[in-house]
C-alpha positions in Angstrom: -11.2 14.4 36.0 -10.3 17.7 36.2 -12.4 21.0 36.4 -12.3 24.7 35.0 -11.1 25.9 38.7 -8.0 23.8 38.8 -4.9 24.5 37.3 -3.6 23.5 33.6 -1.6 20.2 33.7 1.1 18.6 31.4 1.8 15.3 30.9 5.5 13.9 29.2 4.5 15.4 26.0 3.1 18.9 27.2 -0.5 18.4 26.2 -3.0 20.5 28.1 -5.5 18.4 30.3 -8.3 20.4 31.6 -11.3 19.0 30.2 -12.8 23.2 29.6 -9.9 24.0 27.1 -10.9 21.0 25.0 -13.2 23.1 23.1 -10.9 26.2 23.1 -9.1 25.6 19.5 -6.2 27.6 20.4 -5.2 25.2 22.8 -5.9 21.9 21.1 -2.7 19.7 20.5 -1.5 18.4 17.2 -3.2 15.6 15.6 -0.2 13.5 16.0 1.0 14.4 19.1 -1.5 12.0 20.2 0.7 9.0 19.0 3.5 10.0 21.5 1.6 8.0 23.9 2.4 4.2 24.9 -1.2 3.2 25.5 -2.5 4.3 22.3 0.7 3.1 20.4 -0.7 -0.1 21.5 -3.8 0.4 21.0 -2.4 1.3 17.3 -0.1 -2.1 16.8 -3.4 -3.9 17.7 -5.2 -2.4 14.9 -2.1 -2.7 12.6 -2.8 -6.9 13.4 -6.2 -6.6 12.7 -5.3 -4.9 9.4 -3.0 -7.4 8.7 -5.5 -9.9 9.7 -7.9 -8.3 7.1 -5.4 -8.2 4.3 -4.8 -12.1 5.0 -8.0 -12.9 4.8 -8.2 -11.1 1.0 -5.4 -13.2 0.2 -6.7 -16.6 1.1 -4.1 -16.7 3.9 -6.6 -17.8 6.6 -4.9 -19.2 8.9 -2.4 -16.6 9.1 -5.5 -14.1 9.2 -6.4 -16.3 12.5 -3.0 -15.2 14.5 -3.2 -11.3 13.2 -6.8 -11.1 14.6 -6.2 -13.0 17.5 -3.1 -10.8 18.8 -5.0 -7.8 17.6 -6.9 -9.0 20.4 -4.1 -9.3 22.9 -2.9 -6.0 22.0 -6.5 -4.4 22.7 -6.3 -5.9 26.2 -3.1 -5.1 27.4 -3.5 -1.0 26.2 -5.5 -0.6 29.4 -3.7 -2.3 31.3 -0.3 -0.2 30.3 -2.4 3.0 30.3 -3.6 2.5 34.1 0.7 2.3 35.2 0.7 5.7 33.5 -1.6 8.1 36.3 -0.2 11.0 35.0 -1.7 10.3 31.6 -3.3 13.7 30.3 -7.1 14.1 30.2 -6.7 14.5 26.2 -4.7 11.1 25.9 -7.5 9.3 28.1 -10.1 10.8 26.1 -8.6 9.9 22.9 -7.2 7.1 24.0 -11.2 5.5 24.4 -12.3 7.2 21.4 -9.0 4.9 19.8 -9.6 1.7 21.7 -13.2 1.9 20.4 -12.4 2.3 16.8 -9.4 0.0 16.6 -11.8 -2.8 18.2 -14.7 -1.6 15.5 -12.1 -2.8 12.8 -10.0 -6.5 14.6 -13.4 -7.7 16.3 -15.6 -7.0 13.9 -14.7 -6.4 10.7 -12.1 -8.2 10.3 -13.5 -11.7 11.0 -16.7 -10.3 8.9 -14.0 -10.1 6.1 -12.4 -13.6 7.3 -16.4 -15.0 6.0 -17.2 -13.1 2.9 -13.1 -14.3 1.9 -14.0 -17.5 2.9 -17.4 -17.6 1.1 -15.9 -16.2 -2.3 -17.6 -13.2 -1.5 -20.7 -15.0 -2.4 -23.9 -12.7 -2.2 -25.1 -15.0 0.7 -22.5 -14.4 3.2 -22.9 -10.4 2.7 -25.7 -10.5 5.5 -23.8 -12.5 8.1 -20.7 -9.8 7.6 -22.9 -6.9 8.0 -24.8 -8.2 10.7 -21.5 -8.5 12.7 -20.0 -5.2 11.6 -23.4 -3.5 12.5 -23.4 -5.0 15.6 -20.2 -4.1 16.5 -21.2 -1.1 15.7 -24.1 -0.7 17.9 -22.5 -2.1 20.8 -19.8 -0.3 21.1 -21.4 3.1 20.5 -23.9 2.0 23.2 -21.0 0.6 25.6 -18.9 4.1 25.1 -22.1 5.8 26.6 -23.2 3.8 29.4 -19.9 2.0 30.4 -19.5 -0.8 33.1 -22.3 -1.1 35.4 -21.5 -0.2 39.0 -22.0 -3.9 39.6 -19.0 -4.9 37.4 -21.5 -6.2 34.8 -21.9 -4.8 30.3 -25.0 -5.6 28.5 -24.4 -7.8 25.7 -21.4 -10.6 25.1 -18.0 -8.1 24.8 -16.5 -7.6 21.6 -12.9 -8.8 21.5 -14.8 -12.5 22.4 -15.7 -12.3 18.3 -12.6 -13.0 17.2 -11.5 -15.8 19.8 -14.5 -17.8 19.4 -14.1 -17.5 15.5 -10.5 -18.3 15.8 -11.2 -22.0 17.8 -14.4 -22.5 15.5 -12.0 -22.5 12.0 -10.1 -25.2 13.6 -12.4 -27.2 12.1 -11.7 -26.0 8.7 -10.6 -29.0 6.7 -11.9 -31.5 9.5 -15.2 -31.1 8.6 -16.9 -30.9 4.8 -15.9 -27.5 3.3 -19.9 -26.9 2.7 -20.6 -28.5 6.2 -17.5 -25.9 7.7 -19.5 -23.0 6.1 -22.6 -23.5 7.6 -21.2 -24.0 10.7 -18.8 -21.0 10.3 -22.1 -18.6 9.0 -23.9 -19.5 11.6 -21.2 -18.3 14.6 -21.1 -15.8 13.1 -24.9 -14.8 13.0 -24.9 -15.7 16.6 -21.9 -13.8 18.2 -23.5 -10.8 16.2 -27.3 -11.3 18.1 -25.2 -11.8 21.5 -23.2 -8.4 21.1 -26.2 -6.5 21.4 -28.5 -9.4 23.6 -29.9 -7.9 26.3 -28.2 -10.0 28.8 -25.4 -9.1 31.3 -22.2 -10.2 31.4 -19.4 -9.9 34.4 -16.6 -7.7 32.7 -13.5 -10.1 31.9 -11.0 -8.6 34.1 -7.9 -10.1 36.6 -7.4 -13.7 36.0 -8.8 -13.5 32.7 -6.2 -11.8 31.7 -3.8 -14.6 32.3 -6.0 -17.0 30.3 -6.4 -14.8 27.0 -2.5 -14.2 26.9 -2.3 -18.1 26.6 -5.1 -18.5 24.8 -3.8 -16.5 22.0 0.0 -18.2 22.8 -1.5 -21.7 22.3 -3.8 -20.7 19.5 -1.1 -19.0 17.9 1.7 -22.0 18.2 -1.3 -24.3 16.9 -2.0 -22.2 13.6 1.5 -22.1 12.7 1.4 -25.7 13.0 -1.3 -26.0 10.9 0.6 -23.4 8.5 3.2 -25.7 8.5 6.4 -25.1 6.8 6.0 -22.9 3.7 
């Protein structure tokens, strides 16, 4: 990170990077000029899936709302990944770019699959609580992650977000094995649980290297399975 005694830097797209002039309003950039960034136009066609995601869920399309969340996923971890082969990046775009990552993963990993229940549940009074528990959490966690980060041992407090949405995504396999009444217990109460275990103070190794590999084809074989399921329309 830069200081106030080193000289103003560019990036690509000519925003200012010292971290003193972000408060100086004359020299803020455009609103929009933060788009013209790769990381956080991924980080944006992640929460355009979990949108979508949300959308199908209103719709009844739940197993199409399964594939939008679960790329919204993929999407969410490849934006760091593309913004660390970028170290010219600007101090504004980093900055934003969290600020972005944190928001975007508020709406796919939370309330997204909230909205996947309450669709499911005919927005039933009694499924309001296990959506707001999850959205809350989400909340909570990532407010308290964007302030205290990784640990220096590698470790975050609390199960990560983006697992929300995986976990939910293998558990509605079982819709239509099991007894619809039978599938919405079971569903409520994953729910309920991955909610307690975002902010559970336990600690967790941060998913990084190899997992990588196994979420890309977790979402690839998760996706080719739903649209099995889908079937031919």
């Amino acid at each position: 990170m830069n200081d106030s005694t080193q000289p103003l830097e560019t990036n690509s797209a000519g925003i200012w990077v010292n971290p003193s002039d972000v408060g100086n309003a004359n020299k803020r950039p455009a609103i929009l000029s933060v788009v013209k960034d790769l990381p956080n136009i991924v980080t944006l066609l992640g929460l355009s899936s979990g949108v979508f995601g949300i959308y199908l869920a209103l719709v009844g399309s739940f197993h199409a709302a399964m594939i939008a969340m679960l790329w919204a996923v993929l999407f969410d971890w490849y934006d760091g990944t593309v913004a660390r082969r970028i170290p010219e990046r600007s101090y504004v775009l980093r900055s934003v770019g969290i600020h972005l990552d944190s928001l975007a993963d508020l709406v796919s990993s939370a309330v997204c699959p909230a909205i996947i229940l309450l669709s499911y549940g005919n927005f039933s009074p009694w499924f309001f609580p296990g959506a707001l528990a999850l959205i809350m959490a989400g909340v909570v966690r990532l407010a308290y992650f964007d302030t205290f980060g990784v640990h220096g041992d590698g470790t975050i407090i609390g199960l990560s977000i983006d697992i929300s949405p995986l976990v939910v995504a293998l558990v509605f396999l079982l819709d239509g094995v099991l007894d619809q009444a039978a599938f919405a217990v079971l569903f409520y109460a994953t729910v309920v649980v991955l909610a307690f275990l975002h902010v559970a103070p336990f600690r967790m190794r941060k998913m990084v290297g190899r997992w990588y590999y196994f979420v890309t084809a977790y979402v690839l074989i998760m996706t080719v399975t739903y649209f099995i399921i889908i079937g031919p329309s």
